[in-house]
FINULUM-723008 format. One record per residue: residue number from 1; x, y, z of N, C-alpha, C in turn. Coordinates in steps of 0.001 Angstrom, whole numbers. Layout:
<sites>
pamar/n_xx/n_yy/n_zz/ca_xx/ca_yy/ca_zz/c_xx/c_yy/c_zz
NUM/X/Y/Z/X/Y/Z/X/Y/Z;
...
</sites>
This chain:
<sites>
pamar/n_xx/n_yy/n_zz/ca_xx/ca_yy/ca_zz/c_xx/c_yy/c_zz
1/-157049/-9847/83654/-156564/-9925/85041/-157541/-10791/85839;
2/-156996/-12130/86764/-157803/-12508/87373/-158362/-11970/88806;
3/-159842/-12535/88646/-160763/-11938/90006/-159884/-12125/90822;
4/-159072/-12802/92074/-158075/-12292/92822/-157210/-11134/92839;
5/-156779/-11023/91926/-155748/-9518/91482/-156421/-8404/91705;
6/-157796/-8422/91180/-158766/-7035/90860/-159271/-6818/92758;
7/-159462/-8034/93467/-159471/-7926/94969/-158308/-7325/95410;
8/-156914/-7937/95384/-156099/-7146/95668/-154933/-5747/95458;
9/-156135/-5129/94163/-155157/-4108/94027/-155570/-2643/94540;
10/-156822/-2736/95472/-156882/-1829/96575/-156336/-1673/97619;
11/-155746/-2711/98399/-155245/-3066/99275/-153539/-2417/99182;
12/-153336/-3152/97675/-152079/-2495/97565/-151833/-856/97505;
13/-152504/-597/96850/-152483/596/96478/-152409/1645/98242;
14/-153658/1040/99451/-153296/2041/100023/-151829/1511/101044;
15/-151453/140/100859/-150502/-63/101549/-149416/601/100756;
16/-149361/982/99546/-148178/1829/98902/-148366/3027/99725;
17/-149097/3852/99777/-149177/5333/100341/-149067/5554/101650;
18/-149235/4376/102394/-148795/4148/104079/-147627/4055/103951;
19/-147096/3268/103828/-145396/2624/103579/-144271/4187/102815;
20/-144852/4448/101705/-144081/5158/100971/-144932/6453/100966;
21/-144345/7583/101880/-145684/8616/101725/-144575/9489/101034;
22/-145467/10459/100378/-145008/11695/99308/-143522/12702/100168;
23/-142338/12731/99512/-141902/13859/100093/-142249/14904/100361;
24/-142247/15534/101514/-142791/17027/102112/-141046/18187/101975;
25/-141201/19197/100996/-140209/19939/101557/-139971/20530/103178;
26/-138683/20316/102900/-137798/21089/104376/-137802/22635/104718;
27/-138693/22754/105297/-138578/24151/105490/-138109/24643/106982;
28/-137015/25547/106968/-135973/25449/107736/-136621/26135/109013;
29/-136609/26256/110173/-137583/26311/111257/-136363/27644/111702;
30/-137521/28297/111946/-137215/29814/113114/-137071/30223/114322;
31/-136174/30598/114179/-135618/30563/116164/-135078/31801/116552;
32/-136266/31723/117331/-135714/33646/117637/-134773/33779/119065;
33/-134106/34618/118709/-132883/34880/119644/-132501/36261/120524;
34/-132234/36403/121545/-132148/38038/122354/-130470/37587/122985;
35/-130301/38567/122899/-128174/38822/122904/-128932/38907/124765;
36/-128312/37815/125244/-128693/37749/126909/-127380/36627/127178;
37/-125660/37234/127411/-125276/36802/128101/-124939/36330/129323;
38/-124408/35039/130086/-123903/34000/128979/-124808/33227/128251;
39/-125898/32921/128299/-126813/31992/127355/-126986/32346/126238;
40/-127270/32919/125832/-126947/34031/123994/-126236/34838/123811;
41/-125074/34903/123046/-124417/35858/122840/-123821/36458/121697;
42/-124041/37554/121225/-123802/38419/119957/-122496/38307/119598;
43/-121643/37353/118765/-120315/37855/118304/-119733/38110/116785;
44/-118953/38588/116679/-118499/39217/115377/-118182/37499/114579;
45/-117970/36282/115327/-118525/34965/114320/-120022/34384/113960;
46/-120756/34843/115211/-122318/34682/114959/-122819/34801/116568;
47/-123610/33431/116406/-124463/33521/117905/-123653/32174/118490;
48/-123531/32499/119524/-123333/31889/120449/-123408/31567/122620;
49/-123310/30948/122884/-123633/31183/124760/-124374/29608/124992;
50/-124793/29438/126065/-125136/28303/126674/-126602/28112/126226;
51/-127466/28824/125794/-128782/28556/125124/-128544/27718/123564;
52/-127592/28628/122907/-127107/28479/121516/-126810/27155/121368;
53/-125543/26656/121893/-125587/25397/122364/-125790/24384/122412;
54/-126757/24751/123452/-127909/23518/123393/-128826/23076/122611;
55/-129173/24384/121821/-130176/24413/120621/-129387/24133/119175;
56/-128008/23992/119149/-127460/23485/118311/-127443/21853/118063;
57/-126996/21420/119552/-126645/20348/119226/-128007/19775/119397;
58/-129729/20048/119867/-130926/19777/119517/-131191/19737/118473;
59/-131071/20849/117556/-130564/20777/115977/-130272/19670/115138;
60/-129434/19336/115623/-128402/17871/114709/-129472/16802/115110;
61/-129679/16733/116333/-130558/15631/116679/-132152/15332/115946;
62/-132446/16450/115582/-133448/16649/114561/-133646/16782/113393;
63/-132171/16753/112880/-131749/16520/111503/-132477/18044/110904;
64/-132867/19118/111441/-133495/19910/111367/-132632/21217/110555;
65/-132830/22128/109781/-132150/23379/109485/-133113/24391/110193;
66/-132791/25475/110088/-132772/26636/111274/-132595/28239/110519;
67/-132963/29250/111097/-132117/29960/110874/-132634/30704/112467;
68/-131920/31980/112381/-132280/32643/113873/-132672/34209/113697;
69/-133140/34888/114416/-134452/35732/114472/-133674/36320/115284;
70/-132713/37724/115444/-133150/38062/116538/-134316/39300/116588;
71/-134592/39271/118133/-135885/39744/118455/-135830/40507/120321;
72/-136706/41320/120384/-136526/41955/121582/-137171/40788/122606;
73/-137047/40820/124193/-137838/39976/124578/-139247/39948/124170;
74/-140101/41110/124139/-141594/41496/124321/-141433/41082/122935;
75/-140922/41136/121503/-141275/40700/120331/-141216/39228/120495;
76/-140173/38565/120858/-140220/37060/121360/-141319/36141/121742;
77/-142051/37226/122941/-143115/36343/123455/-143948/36512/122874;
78/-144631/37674/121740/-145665/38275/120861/-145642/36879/119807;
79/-144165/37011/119571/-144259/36057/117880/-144562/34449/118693;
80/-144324/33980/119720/-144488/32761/120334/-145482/32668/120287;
81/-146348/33411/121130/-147777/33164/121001/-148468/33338/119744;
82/-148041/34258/118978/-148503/34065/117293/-148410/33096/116825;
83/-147288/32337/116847/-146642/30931/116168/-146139/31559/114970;
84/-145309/32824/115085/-144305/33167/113450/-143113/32761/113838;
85/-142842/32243/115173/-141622/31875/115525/-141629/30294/115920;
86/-140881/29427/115296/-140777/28082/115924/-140440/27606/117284;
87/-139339/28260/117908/-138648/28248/118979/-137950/29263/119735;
88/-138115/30037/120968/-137152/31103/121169/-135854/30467/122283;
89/-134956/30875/121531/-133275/30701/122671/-132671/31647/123283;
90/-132972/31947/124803/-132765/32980/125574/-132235/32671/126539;
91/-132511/33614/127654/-132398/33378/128888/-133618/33397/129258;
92/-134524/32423/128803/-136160/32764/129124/-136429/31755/130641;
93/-137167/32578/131409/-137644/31803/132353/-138362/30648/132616;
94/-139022/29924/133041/-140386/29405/133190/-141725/30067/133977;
95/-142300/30435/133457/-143323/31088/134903/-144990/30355/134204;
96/-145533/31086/135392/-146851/30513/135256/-147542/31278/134536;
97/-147137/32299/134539/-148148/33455/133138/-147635/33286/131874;
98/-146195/32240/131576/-146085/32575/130471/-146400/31026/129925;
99/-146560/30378/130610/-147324/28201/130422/-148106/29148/130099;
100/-149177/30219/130130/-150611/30098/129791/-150700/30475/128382;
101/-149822/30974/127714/-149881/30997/126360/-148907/30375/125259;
102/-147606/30333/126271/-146920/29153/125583/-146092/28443/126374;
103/-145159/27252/125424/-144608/26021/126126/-143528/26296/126212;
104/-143034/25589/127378/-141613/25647/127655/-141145/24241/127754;
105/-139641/23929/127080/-139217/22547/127779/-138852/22222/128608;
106/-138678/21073/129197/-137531/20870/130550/-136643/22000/130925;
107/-136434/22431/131978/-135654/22937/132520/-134088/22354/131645;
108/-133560/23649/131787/-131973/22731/130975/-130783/24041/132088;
109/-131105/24332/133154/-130675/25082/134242/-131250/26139/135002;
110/-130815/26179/136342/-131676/26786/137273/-131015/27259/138184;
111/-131216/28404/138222/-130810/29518/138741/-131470/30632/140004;
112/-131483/31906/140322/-131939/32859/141074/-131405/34276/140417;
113/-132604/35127/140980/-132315/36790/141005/-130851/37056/141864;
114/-130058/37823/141420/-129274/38090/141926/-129178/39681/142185;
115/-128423/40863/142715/-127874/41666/143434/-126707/42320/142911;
116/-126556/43339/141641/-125823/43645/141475/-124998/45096/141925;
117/-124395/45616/142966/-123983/46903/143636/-122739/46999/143178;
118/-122034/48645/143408/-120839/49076/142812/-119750/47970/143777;
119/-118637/48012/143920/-117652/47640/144075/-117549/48535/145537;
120/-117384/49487/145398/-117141/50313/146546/-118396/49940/147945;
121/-119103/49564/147629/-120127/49007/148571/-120213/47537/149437;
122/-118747/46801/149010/-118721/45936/149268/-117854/45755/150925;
123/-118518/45160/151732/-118151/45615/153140/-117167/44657/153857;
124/-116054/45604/153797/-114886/45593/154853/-114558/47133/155466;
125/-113642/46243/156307/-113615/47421/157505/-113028/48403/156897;
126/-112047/48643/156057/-111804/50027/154789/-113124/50537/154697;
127/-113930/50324/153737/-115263/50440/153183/-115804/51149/154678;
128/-115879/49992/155742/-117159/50596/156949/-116161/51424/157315;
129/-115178/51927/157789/-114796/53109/158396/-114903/54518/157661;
130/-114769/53885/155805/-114725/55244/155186/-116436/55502/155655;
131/-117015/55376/155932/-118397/55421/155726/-118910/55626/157295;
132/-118023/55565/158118/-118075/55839/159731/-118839/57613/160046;
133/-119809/58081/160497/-120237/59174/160800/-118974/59769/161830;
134/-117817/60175/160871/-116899/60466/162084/-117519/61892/163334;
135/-118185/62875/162961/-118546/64248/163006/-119278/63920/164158;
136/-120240/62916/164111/-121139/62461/164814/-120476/61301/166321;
137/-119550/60904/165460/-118969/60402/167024/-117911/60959/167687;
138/-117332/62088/167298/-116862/63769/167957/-117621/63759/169004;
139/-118838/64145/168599/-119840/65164/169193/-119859/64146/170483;
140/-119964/62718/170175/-120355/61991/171384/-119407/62212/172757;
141/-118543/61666/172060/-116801/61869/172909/-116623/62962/173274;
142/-116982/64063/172304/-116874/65519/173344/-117863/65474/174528;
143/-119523/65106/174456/-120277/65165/175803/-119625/63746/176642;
144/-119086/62859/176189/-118624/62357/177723/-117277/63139/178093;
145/-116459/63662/177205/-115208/64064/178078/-116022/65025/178766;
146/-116871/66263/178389/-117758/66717/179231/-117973/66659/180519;
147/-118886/65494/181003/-119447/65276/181735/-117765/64167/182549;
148/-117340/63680/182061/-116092/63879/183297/-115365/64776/183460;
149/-115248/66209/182657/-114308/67141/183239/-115037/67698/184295;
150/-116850/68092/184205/-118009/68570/185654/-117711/67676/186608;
151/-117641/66492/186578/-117096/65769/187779/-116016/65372/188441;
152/-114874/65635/187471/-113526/66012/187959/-113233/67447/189194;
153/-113942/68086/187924/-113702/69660/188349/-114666/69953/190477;
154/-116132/69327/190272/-116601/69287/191005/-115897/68207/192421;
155/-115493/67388/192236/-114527/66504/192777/-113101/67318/193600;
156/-112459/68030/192693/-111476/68766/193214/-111638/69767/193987;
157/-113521/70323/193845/-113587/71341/195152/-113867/71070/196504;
158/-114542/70113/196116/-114589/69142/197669/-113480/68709/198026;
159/-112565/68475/197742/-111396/67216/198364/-110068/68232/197675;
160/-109715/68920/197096/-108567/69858/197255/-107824/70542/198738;
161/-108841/70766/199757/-107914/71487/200872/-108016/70114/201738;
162/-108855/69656/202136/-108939/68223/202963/-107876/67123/202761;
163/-107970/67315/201025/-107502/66252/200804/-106061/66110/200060;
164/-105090/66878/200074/-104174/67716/199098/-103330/66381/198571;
165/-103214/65051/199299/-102400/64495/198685/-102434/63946/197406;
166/-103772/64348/197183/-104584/63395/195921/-104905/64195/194924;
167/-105812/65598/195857/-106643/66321/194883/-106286/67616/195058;
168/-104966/67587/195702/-104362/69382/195640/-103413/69886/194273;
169/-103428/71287/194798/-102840/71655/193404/-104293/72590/192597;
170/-103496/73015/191452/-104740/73697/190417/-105072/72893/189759;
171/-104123/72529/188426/-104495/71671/187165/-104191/69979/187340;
172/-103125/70293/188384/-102961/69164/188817/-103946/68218/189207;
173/-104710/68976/190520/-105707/68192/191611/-106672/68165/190410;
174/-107053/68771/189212/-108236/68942/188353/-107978/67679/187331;
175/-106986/67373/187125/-106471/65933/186685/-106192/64858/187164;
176/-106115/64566/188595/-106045/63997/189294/-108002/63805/189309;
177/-108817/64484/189726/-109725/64453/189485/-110135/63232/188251;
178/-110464/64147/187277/-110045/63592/186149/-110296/62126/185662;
179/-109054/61430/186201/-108416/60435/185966/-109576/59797/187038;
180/-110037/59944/188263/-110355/59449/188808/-112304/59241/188388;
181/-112644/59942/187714/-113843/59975/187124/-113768/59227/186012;
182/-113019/58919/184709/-112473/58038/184302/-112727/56626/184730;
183/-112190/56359/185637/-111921/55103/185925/-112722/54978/186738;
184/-113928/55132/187034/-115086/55179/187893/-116324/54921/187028;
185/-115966/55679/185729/-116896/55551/184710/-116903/53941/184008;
186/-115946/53524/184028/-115229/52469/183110/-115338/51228/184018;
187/-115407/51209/185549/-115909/50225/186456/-114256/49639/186322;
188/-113666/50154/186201/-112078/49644/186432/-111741/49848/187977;
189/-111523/51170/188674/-111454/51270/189684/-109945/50859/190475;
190/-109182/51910/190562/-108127/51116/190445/-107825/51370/192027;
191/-108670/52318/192651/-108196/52223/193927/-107001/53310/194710;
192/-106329/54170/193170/-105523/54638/193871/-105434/56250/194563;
193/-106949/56491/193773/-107334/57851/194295/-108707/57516/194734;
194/-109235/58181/195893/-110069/58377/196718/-110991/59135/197866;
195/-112288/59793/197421/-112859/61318/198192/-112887/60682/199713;
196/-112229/61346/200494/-112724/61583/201831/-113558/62079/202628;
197/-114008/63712/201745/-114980/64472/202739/-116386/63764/202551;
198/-117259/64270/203355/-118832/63762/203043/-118924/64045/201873;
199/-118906/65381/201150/-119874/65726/199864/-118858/65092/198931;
200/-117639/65180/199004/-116543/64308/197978/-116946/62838/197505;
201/-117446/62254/198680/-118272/60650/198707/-119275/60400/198271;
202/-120314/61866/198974/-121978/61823/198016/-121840/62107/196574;
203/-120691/63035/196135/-120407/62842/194653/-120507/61705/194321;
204/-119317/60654/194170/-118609/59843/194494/-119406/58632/194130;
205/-120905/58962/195091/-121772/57750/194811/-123053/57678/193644;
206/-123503/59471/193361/-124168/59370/192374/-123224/59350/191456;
207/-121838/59871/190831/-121120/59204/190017/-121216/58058/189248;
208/-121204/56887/190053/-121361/55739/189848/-122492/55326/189635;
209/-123614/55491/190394/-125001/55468/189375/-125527/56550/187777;
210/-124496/57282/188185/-124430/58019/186647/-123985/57513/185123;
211/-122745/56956/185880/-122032/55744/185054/-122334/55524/184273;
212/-123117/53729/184666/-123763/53327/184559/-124773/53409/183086;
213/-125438/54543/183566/-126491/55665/182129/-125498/55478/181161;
214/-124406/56401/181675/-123382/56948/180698/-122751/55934/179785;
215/-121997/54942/180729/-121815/54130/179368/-122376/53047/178389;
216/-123663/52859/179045/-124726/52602/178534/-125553/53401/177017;
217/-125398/54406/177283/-125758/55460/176120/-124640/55126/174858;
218/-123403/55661/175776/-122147/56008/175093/-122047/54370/173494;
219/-122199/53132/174214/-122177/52033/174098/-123387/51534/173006;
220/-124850/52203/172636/-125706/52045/172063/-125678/52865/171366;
221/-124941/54547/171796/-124832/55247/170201/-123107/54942/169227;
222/-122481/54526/169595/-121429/53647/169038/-121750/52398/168150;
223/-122408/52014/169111/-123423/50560/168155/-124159/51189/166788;
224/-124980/52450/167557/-125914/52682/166450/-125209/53463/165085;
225/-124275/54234/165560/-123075/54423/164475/-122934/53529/163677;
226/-122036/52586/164025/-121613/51073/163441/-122644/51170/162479;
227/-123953/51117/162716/-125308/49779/162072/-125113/50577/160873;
228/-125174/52604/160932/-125438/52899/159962/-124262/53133/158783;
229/-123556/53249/159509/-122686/53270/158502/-122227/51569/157463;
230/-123176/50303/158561/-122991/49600/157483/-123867/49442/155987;
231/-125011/50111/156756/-126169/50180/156275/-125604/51296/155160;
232/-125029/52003/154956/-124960/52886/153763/-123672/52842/153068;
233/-123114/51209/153553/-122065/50942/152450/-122776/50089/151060;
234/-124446/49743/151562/-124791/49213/150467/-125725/48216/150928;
235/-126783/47400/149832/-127640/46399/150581/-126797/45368/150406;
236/-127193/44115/151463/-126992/42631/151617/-127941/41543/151336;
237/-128968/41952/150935/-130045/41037/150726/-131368/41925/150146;
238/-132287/41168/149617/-133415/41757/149516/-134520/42599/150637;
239/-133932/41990/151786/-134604/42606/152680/-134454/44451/152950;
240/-133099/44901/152085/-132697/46340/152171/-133335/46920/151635;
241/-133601/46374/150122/-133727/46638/149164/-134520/48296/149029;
242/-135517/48532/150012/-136878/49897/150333/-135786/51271/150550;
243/-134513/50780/150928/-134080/52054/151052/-132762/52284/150096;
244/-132722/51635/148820/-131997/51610/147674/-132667/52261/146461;
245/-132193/52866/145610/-132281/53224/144416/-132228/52214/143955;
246/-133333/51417/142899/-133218/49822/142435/-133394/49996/140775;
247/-132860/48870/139596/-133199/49114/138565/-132968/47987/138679;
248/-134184/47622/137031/-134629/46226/136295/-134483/46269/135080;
249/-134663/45144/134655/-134990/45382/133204/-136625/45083/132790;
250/-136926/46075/132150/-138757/45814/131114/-138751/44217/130973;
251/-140269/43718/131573/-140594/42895/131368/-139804/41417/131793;
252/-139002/41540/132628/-138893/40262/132991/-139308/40116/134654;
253/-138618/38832/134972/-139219/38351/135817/-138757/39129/137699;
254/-137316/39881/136971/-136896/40794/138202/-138323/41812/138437;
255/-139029/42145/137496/-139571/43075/137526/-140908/42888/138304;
256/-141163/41730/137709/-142810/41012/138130/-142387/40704/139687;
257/-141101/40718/140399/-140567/40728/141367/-140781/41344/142459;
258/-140400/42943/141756/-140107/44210/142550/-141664/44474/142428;
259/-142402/44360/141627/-143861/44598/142026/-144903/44193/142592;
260/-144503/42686/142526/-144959/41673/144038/-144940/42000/144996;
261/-143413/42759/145101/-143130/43320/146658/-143541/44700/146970;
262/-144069/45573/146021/-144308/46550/146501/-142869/47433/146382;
263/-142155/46961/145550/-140793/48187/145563/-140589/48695/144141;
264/-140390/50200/144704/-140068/51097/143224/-138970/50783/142737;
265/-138755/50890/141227/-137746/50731/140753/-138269/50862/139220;
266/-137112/51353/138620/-136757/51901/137478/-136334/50860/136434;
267/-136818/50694/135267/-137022/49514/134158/-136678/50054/133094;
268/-135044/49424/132982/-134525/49595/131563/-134580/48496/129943;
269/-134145/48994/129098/-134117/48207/128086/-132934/46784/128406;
270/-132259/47210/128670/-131282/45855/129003/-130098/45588/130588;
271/-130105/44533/130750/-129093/44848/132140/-128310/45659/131987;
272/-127850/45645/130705/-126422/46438/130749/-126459/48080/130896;
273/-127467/48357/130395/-128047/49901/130587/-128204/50485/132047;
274/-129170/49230/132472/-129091/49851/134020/-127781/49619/134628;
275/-126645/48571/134456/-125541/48641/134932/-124600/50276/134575;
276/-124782/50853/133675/-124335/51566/133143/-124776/52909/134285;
277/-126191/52955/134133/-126614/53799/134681/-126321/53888/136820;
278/-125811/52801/137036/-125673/52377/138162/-124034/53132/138675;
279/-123269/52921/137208/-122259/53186/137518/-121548/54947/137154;
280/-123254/55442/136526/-123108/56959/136565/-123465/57563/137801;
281/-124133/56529/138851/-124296/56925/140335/-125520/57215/140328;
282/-126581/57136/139330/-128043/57124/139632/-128655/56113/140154;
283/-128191/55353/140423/-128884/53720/141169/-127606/52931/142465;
284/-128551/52375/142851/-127800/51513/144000/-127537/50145/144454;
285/-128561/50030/143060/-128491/48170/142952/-129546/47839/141959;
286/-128575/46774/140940/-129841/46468/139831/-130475/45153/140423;
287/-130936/44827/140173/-132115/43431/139902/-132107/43002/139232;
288/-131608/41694/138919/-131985/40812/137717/-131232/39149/137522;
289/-131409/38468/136602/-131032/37153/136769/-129556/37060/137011;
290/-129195/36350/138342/-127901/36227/138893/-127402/36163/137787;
291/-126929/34927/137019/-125633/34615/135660/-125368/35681/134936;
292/-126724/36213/134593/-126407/37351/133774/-125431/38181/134096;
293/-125715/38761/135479/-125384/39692/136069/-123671/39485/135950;
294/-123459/38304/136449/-122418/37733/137013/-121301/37654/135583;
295/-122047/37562/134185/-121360/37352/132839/-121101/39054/132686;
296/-122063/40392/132968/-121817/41275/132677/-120806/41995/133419;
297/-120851/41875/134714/-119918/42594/135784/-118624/41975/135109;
298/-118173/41092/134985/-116805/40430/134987/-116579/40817/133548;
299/-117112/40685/132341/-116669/41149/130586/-117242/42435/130344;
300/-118259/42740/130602/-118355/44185/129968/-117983/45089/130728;
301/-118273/45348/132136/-117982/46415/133215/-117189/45723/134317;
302/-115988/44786/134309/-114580/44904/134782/-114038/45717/135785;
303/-114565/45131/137204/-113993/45804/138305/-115260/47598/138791;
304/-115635/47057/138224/-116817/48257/138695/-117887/47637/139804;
305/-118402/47076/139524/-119694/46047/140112/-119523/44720/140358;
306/-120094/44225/141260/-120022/43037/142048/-121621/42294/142117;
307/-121405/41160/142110/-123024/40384/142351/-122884/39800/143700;
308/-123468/40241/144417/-123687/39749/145979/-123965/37865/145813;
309/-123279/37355/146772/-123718/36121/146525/-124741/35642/146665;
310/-125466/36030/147761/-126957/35868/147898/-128026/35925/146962;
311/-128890/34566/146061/-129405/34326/145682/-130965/34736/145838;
312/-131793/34343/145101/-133470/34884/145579/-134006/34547/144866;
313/-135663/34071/145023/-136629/33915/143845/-135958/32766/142470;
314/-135830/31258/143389/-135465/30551/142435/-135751/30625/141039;
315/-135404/30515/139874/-135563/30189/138260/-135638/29133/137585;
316/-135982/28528/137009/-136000/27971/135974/-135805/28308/134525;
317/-134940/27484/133959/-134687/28507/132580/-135084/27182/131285;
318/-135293/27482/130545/-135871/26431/129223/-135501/27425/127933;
319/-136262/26632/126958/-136595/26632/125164/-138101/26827/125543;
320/-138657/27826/124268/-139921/28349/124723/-140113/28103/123132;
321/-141553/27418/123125/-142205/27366/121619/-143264/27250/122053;
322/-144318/27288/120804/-145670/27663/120807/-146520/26686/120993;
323/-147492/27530/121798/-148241/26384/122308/-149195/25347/121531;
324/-148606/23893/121888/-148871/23018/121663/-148040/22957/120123;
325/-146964/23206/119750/-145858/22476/119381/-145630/21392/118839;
326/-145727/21007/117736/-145453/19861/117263/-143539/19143/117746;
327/-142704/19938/118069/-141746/19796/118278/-141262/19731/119789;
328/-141756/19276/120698/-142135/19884/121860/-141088/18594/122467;
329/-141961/17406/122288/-141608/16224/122437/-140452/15593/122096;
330/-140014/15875/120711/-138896/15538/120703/-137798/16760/120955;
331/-137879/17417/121375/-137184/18469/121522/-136561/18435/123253;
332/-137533/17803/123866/-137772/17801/125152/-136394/15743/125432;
333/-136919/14958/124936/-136265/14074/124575/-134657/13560/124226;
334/-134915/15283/123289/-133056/15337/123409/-132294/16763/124141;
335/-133004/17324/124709/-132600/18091/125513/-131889/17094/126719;
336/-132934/16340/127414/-132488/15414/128394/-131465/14921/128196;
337/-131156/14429/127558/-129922/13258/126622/-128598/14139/126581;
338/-128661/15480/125956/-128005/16290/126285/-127404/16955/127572;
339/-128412/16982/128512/-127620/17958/129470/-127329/16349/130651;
340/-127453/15448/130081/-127297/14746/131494/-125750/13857/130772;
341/-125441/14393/129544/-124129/14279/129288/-122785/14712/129794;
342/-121587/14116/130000/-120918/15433/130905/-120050/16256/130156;
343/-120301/16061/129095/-120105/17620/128559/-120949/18342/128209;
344/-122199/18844/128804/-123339/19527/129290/-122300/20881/130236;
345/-121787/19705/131441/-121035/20312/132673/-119918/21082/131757;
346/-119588/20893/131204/-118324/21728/130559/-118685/22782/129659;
347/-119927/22946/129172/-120154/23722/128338/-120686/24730/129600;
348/-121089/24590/130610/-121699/25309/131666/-120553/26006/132605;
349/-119140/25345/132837/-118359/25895/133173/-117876/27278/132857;
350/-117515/26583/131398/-117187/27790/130469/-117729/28567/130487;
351/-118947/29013/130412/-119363/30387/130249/-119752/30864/131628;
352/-120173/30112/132787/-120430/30900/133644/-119434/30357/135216;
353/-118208/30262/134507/-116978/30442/135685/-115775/31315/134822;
</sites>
């Protein structure tokens, strides 16, 4: 072999092993999964929902095989941060405690906490009247008819013999009365009955500064009726929330929520449990990620529960793998590509309209 050849057959040699490197077997990557509809969902054909999906057709794009894991949330984030899991497909959030041990991709939808209460709590005037303190606004209406029958009655003793055209008679002049305290109270005034004697007039005039009080009171405990009885058809916002029976679910982000704020509440294994339990009448409103809520009320519990429209505590939702990920990048790459497709929008319809 000539001295040239014997120069170049190092060269070759490592340009063979650059160029042509050794096959590596395929070993099919793990993806753990939690039944969290609509984004994952358990069916008698397999898995499927708007996480599934997406991580399918990421899949193809990676020429990648798979299989799927399911797993509780708290096992999810255990095996993530272990790295026994390649990828988890949930309804997983983004937060800042959970970047600190592992990665999340792009956002691939975004959402809020939502408000889930019975059906019967939902406020119209049916609803607020059944819920009206009727007993309590008796009592009111009995002390004003009260206090105009004392001033009727007192009215007719002054101005009955003086005055007979108006205020004579027994039950008569005492209704005549009456009527005229009434309409004195009410600032109507119609003019057609009227005290003549002195003390009939000095009535007559604290009357009318009595009024005044009277329907003033009458007018703020009517109001204050109203408030409560709307107030105990159910909450409207988070701001109620302190005087509700509240449930969550363990470990998510409703929860890290209600404890931010300083509010008690009761932490089940899954929405659907506390929905359950909501609708045995031990609770008064769950907590937890609007869609969810919104996929469970309408397919599993059908006319029972309602999700308030009012939103809270924006979300972010992703693909969660371990930190620092060899797959991160391209994963992230065709996620994009994916959801800015418009059948992204159609796969999003479907499950959560």
């Amino acid at each position: 072999m000539s001295r040239p050849m014997r120069l170049l057959l190092p060269f070759l040699a490592v340009l063979s092993a650059v160029t042509f490197p050794a096959a590596q077997p395929a070993t099919p990557l793990t993806v753990g999964v939690k039944h969290s509809p609509p984004f994952v969902i358990r069916s008698a054909e397999g898995w499927e929902g708007i996480s599934v999906e997406l991580w399918r057709r990421i899949a193809t794009g990676l020429n990648a095989e798979y299989r799927f894991k399911e797993q509780t949330l708290t096992d999810m984030l255990t095996s993530l941060e272990a790295g026994t899991i390649d990828v988890a497909v949930a309804a997983l959030t983004v937060t800042a405690e959970r970047e600190e041990v592992i990665d999340f991709t792009h956002p691939f939808h975004t959402a809020g906490l939502g408000m889930a209460v019975p059906v019967k709590a939902e406020s119209t005037w049916s609803n607020l009247l059944a819920g009206f303190p009727v007993l309590a606004f008796l009592k009111v209406l009995g002390a004003l008819f009260l206090a105009l029958l004392v001033a009727a009655v007192l009215l007719w003793i002054f101005e009955h013999r003086r005055n007979p055209s108006q205020f004579g008679g027994g039950l008569r002049g005492i209704g005549a009365g009456f009527w005229w305290a009434a309409v004195t109270l009410t600032t109507v005034g119609y003019g057609d009955k009227a005290p003549k004697t002195l003390l009939g007039r000095a009535l007559a005039t604290v009357w009318m500064f009595i009024s005044i009080f009277v329907i003033s009171a009458f007018t703020a405990t009517v109001a204050s009726l109203l408030t409560t009885a709307r107030l105990e058809s159910g909450p409207r916002g988070p701001e109620d929330l302190p005087r509700y029976r509240i449930a969550t679910v363990e470990g998510s982000t409703s929860q890290a929520y209600l404890k931010r704020n300083r509010l008690a509440g009761t932490a089940y294994a899954t929405p659907l449990e506390a929905l359950e339990m909501m609708k045995k009448g031990r609770l008064d409103v769950v907590i937890y990620d609007a869609p969810i809520l919104r996929y469970l009320t309408a397919h599993e519990l059908p006319g029972f529960a309602r999700v308030l429209p009012r939103q809270f505590e924006l979300q972010h939702y992703g693909l969660a793998l371990p930190d620092g990920s060899r797959l991160r990048e391209d994963v992230n790459r065709l996620l994009l590509k994916i959801t800015s497709e418009p059948k992204w929008q159609d796969i999003l319809d479907r499950y959560l309209k």
